[in-house]
Biopython code that builds the backbone (N, CA, C, O; Angstrom):
import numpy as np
from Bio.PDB.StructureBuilder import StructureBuilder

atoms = [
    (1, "UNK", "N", (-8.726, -21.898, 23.541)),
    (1, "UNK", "CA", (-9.172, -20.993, 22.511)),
    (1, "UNK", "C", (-8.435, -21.331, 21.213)),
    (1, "UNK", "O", (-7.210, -21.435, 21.143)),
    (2, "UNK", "N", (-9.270, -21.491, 20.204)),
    (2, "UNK", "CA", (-8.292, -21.738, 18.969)),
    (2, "UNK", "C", (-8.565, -20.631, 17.676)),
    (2, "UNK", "O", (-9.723, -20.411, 17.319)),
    (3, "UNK", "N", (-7.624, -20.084, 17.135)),
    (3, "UNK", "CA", (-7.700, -19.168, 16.271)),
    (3, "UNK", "C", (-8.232, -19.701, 15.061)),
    (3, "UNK", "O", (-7.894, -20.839, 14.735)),
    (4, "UNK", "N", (-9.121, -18.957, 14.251)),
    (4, "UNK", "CA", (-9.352, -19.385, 13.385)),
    (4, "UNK", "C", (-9.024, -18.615, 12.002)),
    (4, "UNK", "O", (-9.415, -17.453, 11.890)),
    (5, "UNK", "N", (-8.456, -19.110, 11.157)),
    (5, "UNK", "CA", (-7.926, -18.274, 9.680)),
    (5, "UNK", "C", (-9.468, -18.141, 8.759)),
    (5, "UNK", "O", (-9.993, -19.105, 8.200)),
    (6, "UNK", "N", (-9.993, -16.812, 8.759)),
    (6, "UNK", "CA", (-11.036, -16.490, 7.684)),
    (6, "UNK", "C", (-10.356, -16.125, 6.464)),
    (6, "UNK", "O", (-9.154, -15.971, 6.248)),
    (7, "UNK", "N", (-11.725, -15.977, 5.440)),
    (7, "UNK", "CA", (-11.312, -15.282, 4.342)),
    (7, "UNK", "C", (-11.084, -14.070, 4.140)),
    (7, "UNK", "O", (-10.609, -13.558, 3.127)),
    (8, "UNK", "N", (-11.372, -13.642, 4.974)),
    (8, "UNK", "CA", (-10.941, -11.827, 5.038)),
    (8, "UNK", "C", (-9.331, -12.101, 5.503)),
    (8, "UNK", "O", (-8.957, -10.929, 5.453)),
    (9, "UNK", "N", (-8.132, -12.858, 5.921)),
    (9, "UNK", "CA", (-7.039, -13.215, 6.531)),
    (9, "UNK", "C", (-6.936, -13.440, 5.164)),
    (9, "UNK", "O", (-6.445, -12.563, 4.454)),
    (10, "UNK", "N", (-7.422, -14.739, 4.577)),
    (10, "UNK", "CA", (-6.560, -15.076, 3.077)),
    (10, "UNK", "C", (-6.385, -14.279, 2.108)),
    (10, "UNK", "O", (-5.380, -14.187, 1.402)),
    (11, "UNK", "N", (-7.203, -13.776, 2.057)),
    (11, "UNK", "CA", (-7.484, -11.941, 1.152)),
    (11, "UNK", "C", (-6.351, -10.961, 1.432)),
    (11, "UNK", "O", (-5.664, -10.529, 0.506)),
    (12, "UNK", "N", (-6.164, -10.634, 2.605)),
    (12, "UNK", "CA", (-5.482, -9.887, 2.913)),
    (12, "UNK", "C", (-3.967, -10.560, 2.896)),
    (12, "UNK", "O", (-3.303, -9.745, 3.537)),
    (13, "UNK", "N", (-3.145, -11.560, 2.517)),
    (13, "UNK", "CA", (-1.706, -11.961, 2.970)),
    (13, "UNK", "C", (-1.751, -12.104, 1.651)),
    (13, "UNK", "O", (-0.680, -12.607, 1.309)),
    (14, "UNK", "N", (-2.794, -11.824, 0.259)),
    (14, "UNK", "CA", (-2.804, -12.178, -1.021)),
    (14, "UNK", "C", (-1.492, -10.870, -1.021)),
    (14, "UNK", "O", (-1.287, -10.118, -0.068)),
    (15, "UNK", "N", (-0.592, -10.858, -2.559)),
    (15, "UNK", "CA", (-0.014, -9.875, -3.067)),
    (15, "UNK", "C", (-0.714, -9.200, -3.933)),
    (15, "UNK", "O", (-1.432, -9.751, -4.768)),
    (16, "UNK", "N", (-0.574, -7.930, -3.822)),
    (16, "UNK", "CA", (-0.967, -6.933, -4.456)),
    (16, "UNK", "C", (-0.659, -6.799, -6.197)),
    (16, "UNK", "O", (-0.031, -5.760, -6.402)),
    (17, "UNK", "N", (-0.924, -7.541, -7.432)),
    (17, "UNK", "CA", (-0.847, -8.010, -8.490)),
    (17, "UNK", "C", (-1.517, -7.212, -9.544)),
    (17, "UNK", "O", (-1.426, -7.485, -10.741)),
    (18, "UNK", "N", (-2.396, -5.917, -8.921)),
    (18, "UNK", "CA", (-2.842, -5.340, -9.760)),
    (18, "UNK", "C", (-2.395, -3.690, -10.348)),
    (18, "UNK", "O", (-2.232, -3.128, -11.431)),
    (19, "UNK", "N", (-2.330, -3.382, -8.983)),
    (19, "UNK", "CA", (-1.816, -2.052, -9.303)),
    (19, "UNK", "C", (-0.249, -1.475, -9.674)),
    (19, "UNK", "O", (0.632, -2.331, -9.599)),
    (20, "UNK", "N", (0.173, -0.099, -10.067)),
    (20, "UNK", "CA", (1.028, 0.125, -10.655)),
    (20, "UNK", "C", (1.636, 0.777, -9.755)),
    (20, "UNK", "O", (0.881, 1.544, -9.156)),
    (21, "UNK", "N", (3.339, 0.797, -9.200)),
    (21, "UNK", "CA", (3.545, 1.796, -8.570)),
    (21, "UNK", "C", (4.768, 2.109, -9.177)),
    (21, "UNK", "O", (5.301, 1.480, -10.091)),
    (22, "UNK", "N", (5.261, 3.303, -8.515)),
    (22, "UNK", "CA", (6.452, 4.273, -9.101)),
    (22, "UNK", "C", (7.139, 4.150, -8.417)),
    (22, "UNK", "O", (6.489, 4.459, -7.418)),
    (23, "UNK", "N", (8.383, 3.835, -7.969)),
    (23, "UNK", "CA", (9.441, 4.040, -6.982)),
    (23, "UNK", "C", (10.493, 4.615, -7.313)),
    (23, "UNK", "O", (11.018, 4.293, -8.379)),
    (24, "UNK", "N", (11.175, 5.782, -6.355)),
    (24, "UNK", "CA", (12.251, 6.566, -6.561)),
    (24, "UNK", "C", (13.342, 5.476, -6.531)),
    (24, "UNK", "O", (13.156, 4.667, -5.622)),
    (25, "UNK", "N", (14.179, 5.297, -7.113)),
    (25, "UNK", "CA", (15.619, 4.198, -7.074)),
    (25, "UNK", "C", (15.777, 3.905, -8.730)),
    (25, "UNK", "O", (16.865, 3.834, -9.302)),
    (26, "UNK", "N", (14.477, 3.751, -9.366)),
    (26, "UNK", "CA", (14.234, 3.156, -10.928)),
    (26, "UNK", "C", (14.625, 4.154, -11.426)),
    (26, "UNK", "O", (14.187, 5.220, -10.994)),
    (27, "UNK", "N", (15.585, 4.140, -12.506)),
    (27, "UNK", "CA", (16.641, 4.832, -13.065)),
    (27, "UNK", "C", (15.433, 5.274, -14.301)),
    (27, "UNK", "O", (14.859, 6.363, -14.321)),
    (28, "UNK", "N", (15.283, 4.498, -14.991)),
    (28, "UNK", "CA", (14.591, 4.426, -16.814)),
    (28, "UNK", "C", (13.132, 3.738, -16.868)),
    (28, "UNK", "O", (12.136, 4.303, -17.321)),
    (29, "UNK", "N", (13.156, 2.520, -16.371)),
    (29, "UNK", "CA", (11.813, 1.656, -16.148)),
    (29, "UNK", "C", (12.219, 0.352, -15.790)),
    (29, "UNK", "O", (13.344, 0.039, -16.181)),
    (30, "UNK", "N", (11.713, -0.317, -15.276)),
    (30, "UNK", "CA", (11.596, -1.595, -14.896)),
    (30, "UNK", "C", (9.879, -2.050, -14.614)),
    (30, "UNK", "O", (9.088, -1.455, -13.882)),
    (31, "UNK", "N", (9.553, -3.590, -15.648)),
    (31, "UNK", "CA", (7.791, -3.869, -15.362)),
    (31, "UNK", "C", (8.296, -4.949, -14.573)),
    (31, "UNK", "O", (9.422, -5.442, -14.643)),
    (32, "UNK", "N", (7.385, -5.258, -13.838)),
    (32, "UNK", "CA", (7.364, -6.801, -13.139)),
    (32, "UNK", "C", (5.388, -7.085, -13.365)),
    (32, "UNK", "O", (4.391, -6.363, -13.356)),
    (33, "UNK", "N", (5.621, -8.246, -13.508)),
    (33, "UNK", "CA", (4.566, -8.721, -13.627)),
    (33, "UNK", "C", (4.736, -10.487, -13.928)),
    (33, "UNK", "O", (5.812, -11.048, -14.137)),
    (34, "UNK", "N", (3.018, -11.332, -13.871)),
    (34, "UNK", "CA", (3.130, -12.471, -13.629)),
    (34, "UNK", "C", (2.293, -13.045, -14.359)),
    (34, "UNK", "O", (1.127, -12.664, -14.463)),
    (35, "UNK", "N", (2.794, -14.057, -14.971)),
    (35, "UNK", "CA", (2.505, -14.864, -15.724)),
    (35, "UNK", "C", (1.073, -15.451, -15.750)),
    (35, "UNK", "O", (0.427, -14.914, -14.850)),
    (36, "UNK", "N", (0.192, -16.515, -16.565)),
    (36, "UNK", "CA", (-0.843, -17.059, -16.011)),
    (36, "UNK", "C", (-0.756, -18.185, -14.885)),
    (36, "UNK", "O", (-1.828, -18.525, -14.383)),
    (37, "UNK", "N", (0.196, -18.684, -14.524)),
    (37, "UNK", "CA", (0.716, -19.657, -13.607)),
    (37, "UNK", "C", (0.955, -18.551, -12.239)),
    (37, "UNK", "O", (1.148, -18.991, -11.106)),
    (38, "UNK", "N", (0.909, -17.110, -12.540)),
    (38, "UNK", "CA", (1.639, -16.775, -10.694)),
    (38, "UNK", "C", (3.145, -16.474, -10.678)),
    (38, "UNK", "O", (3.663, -15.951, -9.691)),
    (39, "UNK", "N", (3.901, -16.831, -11.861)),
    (39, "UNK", "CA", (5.268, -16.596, -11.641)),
    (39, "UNK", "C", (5.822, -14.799, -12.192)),
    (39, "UNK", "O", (5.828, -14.027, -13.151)),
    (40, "UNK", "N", (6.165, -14.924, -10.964)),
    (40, "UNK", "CA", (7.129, -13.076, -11.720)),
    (40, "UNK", "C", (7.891, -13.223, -12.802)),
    (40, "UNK", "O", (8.386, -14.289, -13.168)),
    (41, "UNK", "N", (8.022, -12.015, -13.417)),
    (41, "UNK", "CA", (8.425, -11.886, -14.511)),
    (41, "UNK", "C", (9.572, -10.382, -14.139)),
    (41, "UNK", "O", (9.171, -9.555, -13.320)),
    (42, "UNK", "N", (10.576, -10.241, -14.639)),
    (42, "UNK", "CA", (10.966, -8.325, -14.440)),
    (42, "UNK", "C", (12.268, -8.339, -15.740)),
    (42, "UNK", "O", (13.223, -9.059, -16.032)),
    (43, "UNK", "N", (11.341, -6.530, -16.494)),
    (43, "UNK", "CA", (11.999, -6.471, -17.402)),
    (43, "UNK", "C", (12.293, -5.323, -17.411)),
    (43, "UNK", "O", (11.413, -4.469, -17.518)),
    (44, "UNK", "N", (13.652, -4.988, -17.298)),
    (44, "UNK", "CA", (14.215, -3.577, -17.113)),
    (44, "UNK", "C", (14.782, -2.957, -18.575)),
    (44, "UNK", "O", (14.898, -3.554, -19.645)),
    (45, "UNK", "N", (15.056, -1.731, -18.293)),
    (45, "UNK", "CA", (16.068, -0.937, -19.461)),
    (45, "UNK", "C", (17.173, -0.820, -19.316)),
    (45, "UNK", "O", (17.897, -0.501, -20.259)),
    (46, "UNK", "N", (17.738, -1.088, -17.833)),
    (46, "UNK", "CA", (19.136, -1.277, -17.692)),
    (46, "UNK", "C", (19.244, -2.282, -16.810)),
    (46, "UNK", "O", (18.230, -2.704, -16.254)),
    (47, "UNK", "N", (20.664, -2.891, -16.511)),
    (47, "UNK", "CA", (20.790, -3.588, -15.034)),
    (47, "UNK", "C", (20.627, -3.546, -14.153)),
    (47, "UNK", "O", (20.002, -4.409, -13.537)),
    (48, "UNK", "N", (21.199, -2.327, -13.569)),
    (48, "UNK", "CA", (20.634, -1.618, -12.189)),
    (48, "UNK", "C", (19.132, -1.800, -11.909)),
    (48, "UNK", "O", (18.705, -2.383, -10.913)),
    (49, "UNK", "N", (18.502, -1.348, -12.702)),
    (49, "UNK", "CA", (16.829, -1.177, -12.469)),
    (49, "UNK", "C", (15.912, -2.944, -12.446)),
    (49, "UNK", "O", (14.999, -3.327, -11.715)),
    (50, "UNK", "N", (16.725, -3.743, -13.682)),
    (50, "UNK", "CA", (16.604, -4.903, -13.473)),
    (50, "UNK", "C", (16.601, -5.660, -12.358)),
    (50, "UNK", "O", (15.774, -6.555, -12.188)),
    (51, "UNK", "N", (17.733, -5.298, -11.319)),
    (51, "UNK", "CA", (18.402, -5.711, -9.972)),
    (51, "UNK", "C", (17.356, -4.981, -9.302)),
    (51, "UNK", "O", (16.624, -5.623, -8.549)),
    (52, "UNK", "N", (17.166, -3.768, -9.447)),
    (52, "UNK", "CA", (16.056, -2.936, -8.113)),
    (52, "UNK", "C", (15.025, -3.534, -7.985)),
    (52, "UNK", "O", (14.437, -3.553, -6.904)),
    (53, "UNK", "N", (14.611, -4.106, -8.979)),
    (53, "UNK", "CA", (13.044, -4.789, -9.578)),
    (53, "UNK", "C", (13.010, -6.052, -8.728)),
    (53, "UNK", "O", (12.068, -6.839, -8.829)),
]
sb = StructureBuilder()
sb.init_structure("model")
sb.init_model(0)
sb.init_chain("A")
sb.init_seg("    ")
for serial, (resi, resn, name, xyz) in enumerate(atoms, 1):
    if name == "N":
        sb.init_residue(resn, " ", resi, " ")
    sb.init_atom(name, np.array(xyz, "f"), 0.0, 1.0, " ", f" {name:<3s}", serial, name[0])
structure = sb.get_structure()
């Protein structure tokens, strides 16, 4: 039997790149977001939140 990887599999192990979330730990703000290449980006208001990010 051999498994086969669909596109509903590649879809789903994608990261989630669109939506916004809130997390309790973020002091002030911290954005993360990605470039046109795919690369993260994170820009905080303090260090701490920078580091949480």
């Amino acid at each position: 039997m051999t498994n086969q990887i669909t596109e509903a599999d590649l879809r789903a192990a994608l990261p989630d790149v669109e939506s916004e979330q809130r997390l309790d730990g973020v002091f002030t703000g911290a954005t993360i977001y990605r470039d046109k290449w795919g690369i993260p980006h994170i820009t905080a208001d303090n260090e701490p939140d920078l580091f949480f990010g």
